[in-house]
C-alpha positions in Angstrom: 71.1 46.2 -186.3 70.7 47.5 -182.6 70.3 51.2 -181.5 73.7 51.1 -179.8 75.2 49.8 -183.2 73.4 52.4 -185.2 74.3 55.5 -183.2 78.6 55.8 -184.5 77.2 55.8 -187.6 74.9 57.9 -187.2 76.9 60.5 -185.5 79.7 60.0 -188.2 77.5 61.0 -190.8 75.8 64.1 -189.2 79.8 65.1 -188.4 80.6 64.6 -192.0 77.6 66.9 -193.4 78.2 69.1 -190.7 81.7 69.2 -192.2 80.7 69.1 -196.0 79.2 72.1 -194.9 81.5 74.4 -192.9 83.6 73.8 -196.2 81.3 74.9 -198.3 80.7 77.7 -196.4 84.1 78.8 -196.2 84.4 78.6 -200.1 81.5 80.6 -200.8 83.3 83.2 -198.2 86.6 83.0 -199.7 85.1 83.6 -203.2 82.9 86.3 -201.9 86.3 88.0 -200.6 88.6 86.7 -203.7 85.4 89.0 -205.8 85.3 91.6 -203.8 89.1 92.1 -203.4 89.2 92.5 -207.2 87.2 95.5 -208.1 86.6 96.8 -211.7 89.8 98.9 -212.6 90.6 102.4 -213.2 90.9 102.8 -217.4 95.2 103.3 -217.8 94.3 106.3 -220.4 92.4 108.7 -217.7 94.7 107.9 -214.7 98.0 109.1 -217.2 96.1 112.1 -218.1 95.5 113.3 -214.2 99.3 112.5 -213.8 100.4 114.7 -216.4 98.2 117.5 -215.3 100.4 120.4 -213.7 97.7 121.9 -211.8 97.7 119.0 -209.0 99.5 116.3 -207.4 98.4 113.3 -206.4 99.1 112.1 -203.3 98.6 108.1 -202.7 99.0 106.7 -199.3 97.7 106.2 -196.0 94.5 104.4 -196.9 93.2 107.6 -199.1 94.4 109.4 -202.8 94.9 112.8 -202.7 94.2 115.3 -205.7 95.9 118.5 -204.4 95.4 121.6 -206.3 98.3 124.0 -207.3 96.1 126.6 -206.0 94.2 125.3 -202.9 90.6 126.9 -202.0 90.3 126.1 -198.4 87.6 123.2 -199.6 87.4 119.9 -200.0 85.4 117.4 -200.7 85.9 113.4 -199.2 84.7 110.7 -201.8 83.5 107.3 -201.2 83.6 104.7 -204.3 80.7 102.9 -206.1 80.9 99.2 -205.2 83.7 97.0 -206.0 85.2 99.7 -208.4 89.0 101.0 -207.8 89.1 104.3 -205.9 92.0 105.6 -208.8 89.0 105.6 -211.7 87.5 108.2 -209.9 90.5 110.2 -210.1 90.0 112.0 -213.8 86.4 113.0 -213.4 87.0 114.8 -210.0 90.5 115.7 -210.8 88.5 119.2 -212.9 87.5 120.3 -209.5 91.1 121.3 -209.3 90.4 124.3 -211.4 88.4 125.9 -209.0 91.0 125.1 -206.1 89.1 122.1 -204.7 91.2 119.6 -202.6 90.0 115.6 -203.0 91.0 112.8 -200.7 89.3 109.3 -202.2 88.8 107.3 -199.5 90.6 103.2 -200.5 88.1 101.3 -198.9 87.8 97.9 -197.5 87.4 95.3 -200.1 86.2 97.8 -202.2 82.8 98.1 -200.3 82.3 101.8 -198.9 79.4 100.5 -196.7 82.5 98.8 -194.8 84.5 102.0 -194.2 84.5 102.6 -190.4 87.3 105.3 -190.2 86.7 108.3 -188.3 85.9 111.5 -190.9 88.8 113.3 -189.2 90.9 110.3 -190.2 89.9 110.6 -193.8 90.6 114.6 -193.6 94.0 114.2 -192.1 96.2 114.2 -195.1 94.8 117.5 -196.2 95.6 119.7 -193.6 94.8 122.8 -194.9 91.5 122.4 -195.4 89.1 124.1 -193.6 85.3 123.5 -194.9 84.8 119.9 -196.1 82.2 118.1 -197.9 81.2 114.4 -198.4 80.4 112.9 -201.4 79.8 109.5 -203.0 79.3 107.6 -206.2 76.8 104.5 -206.0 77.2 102.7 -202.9 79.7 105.2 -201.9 77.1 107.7 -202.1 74.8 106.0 -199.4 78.1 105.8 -197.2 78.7 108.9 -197.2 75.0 110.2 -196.3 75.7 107.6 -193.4 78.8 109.5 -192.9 76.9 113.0 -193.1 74.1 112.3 -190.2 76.9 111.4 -187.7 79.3 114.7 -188.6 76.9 117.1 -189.4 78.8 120.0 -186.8 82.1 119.0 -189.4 80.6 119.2 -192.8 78.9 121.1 -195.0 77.6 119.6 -197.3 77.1 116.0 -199.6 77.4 115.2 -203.3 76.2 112.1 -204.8 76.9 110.6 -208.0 74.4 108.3 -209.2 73.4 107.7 -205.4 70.6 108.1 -203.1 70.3 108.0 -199.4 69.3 105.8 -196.9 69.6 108.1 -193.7 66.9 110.8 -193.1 68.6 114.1 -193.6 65.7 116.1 -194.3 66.5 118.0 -191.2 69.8 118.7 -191.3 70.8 121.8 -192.7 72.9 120.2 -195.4 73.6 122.0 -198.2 73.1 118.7 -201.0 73.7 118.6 -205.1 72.5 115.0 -206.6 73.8 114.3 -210.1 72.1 111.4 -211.9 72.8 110.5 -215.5 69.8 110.3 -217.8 70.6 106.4 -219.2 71.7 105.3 -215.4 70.5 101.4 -215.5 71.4 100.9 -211.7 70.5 104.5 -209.9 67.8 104.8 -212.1 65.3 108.6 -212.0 62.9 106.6 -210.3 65.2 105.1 -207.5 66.6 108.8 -207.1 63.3 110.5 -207.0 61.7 107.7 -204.1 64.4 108.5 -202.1 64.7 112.2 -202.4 62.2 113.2 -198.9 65.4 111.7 -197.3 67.3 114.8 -199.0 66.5 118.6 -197.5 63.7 120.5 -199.8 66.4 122.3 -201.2 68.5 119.8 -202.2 69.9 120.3 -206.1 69.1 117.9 -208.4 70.7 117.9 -212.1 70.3 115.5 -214.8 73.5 114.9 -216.8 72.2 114.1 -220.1 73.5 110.7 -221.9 75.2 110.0 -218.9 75.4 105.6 -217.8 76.0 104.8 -214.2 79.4 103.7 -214.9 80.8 106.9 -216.5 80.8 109.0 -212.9 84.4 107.0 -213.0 87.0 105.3 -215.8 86.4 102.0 -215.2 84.7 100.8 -218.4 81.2 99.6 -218.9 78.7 97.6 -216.1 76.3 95.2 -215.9 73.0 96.6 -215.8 73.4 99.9 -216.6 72.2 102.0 -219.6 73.9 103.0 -223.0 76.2 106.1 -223.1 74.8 108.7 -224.8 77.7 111.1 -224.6 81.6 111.3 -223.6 83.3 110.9 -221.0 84.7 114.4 -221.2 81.0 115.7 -221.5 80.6 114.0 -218.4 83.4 115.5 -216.7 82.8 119.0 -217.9 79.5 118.5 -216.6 80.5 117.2 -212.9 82.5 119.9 -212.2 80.3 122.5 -214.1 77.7 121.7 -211.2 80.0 121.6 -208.1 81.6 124.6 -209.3 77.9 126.5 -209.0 77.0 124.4 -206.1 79.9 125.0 -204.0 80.2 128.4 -202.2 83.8 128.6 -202.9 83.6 128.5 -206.2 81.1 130.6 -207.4 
């Protein structure tokens, strides 16, 4: 067989591995996005419990959920979920901030990634109106977000509340007014990962240990790979969120 001969077949087969594997490609992507698009759900028994509570309402629309207090405080805080976990499971656990008056817009993010949010803060803030001194918080991957979020609007926050989170943006500087929680059988953020990270964090930053507490129950969305076994409740763990942003918050104290 010639050159000349060989060279169609040649090129046929380099075109047909070249498309073997543009379609592989594109499956991998579509099940990356298929996986992403279907994050962990918010538990049924929590979310009825928020909706039955008479001392909020909660607003879902506009790319964000809404837990508006009866009694509104002037504050509120903008949270970013963990990865690939619904933004309604976070809805019990920060819906006891309402006691103390604290409005909460949960930000729906795309595919369920926070680290792929790119609205403006001020869009995130615009369905709560009436607040006028906001903080960011975060659970997870949410948490680094919103530290992301925090170094590029430090003039329009105050402050920055991770759940089970660390940062990776250098805020040492900023003036930030910062509460970490971490639970003490965390698998995924473990005490060590928190504490490497924490020169990002100002030297006063406040750092409490829930005890008991897994990765997975800063929300209602069941259990998750990796992390630790639960050592107390859920509603220890919810007393004990909002137990610490009701001292760590100015309004609330």
């Amino acid at each position: 067989m010639t050159s000349d001969s060989r060279a169609p077949r040649l090129r046929r087969i380099v075109r047909r591995t070249g498309l073997i594997a543009l379609a592989l490609g594109v499956a991998a992507l579509g099940g990356a996005v298929i996986w992403a698009a279907n994050p962990m759900p918010a538990e049924p028994e929590p979310l009825a419990a928020v909706a039955a509570d008479p001392s909020l309402t909660v607003i879902d629309g506009d790319g964000v959920i809404v837990l508006d207090p009866a009694e509104p405080s002037g504050v509120g805080l903008v949270f970013l979920p963990g990865a690939r976990v619904a933004p309604a499971a976070y809805e019990s656990k920060l819906s006891a901030l309402a006691d103390d008056g604290i409005t909460v817009v949960i930000a729906e993010v795309p595919l369920n990634f926070a680290i792929l949010e790119t609205r403006d803060l001020d869009t995130l803030t615009a369905s709560a109106p009436a607040v006028d001194t906001w903080y960011l918080g975060g659970h997870s991957l949410g948490g680094v977000r919103a530290c992301q979020y925090a170094a590029d609007s430090l003039h329009r926050v105050a402050g920055l509340v991770l759940f089970g989170s660390y940062c990776a943006s250098d805020l040492s500087d900023s003036g930030l007014d910062v509460l970490s929680l971490a639970g003490e059988n965390d698998g995924l953020s473990t005490a060590e990962k928190i504490a490497d990270a924490a020169d990002l964090l100002p030297a006063d930053t406040e750092f409490v240990e829930i005890p008991g507490a897994t990765h997975a129950q800063f929300g209602d969305y069941g259990t998750q790979p990796g992390d630790g076994e639960a050592t107390t409740t859920d509603a220890e763990v919810r007393a004990a969120i909002a137990a610490s942003i009701a001292a760590f918050l100015p309004s609330a104290r």
